[in-house]
N, C-alpha and C positions, 0 to 999 in steps of 0.2 A: 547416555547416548552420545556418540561422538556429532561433529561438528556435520550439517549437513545444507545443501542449498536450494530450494524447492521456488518455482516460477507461479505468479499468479496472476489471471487478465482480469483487470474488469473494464465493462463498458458501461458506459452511460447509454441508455435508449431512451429516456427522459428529454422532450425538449427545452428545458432546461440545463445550465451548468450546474453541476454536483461540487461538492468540499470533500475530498478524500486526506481524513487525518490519517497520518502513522502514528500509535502509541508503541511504546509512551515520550515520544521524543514532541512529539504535540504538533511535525511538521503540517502545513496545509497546503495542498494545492488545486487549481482549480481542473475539473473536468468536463469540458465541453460539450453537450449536443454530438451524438452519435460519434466518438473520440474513446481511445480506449487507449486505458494503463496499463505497464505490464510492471509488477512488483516484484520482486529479487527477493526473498526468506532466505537467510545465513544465520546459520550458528547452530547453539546445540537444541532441537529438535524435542527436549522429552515433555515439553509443555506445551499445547496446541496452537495453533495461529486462528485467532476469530474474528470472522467481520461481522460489524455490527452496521444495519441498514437502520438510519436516520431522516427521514422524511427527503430533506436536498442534501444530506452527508452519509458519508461510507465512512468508518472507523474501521480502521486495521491493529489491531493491536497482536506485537511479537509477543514470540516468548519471552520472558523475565530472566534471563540465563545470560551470561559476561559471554560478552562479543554479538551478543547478538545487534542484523542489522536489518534494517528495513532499505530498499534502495525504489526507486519509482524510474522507470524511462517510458519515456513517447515515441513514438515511430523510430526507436530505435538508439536515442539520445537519452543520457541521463537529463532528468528532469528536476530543478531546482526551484527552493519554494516559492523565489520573487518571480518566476516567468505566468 
């Protein structure tokens, strides 16, 4: 399957902050109390994207395929692990 780029939101409705990993790069970051992620899926597409819900964590894990990328933005800014 060639190279494709697929959008995905999650929100937190939990009043607690959530751990949203990407696999398998192991990134973490935090998500807030009623705040929502939007995740960016690049690359090639022929292996599924699954999230795995963890009590206070969401796991994202890409596909296993070269180039693939996970990217996270918040209202519209990329989103970096230390913020």
């Amino acid at each position: 399957m060639s190279d494709s780029r697929m959008r995905l939101k999650l929100t937190n409705s939990l009043d607690r902050p959530r751990i949203v990993v990407l696999e398998p790069w192991t990134g973490e970051y935090t998500l807030k109390p009623g705040k929502s992620f939007e995740i960016i899926a690049e690359g090639d597409m022929a292996q599924p994207l699954e999230i795995e819900l963890v009590e206070d964590r969401i796991v994202v894990y890409a596909f296993d395929t070269a180039g693939a990328m996970l990217t996270i933005f918040e209202d519209g800014k990329e989103r970096l692990q230390s913020e």
